[in-house]
N, C-alpha and C positions, 0 to 999 in steps of 0.2 A: 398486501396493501401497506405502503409506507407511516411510519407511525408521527401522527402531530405530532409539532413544534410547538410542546406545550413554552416554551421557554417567553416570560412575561419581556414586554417589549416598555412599556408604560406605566406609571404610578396607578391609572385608570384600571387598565388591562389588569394589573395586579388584585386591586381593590374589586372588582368583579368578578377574578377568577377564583380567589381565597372565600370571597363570602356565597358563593353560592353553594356551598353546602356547610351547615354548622360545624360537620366535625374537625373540616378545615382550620376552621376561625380556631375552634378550639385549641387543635393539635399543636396551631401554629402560634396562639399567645402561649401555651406549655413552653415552647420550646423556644422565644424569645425571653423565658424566665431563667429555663435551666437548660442544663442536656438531658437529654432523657432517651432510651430502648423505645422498641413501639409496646412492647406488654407494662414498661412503667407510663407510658401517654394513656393506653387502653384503659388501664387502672386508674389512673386521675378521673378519667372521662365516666368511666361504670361504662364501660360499653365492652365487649369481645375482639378481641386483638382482629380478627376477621375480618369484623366491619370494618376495620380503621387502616386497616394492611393497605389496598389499595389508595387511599385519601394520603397514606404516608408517601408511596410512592408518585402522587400524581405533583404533593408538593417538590418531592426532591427533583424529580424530572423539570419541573418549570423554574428551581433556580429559589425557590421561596425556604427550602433548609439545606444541609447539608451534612454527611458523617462526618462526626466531632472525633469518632474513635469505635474500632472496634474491638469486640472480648470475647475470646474461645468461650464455648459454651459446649458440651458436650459431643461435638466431635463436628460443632460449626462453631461460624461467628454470628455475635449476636452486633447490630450494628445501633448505634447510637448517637442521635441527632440534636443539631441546632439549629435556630433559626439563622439564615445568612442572607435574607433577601429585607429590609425592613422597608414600608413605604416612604419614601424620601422624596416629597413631591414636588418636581421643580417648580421656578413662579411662573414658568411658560403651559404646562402643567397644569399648574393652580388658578392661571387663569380662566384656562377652557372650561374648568369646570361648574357647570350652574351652581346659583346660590345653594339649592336646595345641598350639591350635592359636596358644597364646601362644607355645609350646616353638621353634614352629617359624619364626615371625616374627625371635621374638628369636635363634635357630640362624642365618636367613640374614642379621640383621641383625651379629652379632657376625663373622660370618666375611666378609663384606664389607669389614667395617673392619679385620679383619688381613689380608685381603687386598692391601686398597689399600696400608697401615701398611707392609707385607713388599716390595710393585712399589715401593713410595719409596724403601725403602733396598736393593733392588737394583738401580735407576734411579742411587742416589747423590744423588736430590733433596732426600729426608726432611731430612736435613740441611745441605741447602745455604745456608740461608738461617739470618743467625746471630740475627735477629730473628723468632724461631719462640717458640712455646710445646708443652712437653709435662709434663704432668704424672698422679699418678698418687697418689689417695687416697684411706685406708682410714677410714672416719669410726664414731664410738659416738654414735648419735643415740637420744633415746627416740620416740614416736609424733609428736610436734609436730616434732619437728627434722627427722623424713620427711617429715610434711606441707610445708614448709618449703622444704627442698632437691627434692623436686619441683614447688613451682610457680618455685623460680627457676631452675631447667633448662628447665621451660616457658618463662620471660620471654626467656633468654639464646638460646631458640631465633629464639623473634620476633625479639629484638633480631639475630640472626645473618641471618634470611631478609632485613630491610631493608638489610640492610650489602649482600646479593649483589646485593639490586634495584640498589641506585644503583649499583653497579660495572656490571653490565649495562647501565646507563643511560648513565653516562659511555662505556665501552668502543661500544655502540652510535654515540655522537658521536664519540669521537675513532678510531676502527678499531685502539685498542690488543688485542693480543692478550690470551688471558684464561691464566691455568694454574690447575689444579686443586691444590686446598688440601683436606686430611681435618679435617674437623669432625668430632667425635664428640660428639652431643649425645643419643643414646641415651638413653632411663630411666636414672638408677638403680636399682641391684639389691642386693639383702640377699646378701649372703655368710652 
């Protein structure tokens, strides 16, 4: 029997095939934080490499991680993952989908990022670093100046995923370690 196409087609497809099962969600915010083996994911998680083994494989098959690198381990390799699929949901996308199920995107999208926003500054990280940006603006735009400010949060998004490429690029040559930076490139939203 030929084996499904689990490979996601749609921002939709994605978002329903990552959450039905938790350890998915889980493995898969791990591993848009850092890289990580599947026994240091299983470990984050308190669960048994076992249970998590196949969840790791159904993501990499569908395109949602991928191996960052692998490390001899005992007379294998051990192989070690990142996320490479992130929901990026176009406005054609965005539109088909019900209110309900915008509500709920944008719910685990905005509580992600005070998540991460609140472990930095109780890490002490958030501000460790005095060449940071944070800022925080209320803008009076008419229908053009929307148009506008959403397609340059679209550009600045491009232009942000080429930035990670090359550091992943470099860091792959030179085995500098990576640390986690909070982007907020989210929509814009009407207050």
């Amino acid at each position: 029997m030929p084996k499904p196409d689990l490979r996601v087609k749609s921002a939709d497809e994605l978002i329903a095939y990552v959450v039905k099962h938790p350890y998915r969600v889980d493995a898969l915010a791990i591993l848009n934080e850092r890289v990580a083996s599947l026994a240091e994911i299983a470990e984050i998680m308190g669960v048994p490499s076992r249970k998590l083994e196949h969840h790791i494989k159904d993501l990499l098959d569908a395109g949602c991680i991928e191996i960052a690198r692998r490390e001899r381990r005992r007379g294998t390799y051990e192989h070690y993952y990142r996320a490479s699929l992130r929901p990026n949901i176009s406005d054609e996308e965005w539109a088909k989908l019900s209110l309900n199920q915008r509500l709920e995107i944008s719910r685990l999208v905005f509580g992600a990022i005070v998540a991460e926003g609140l472990g930095a500054i109780r890490a002490r990280t958030f501000d460790s670093r005095t060449n940071r940006h944070l800022s925080w603006r209320i803008l009076h735009l008419d229908e053009q100046g929307w148009l506008e400010l959403i397609e340059e949060k679209a550009e600045s998004l491009e232009r942000t995923e080429k930035i990670q490429a090359r550091a992943f690029q470099r860091m792959a040559n030179s085995q500098e370690e990576s640390f986690s930076v909070i982007q907020s490139a989210s929509r814009s939203c009407r207050s």
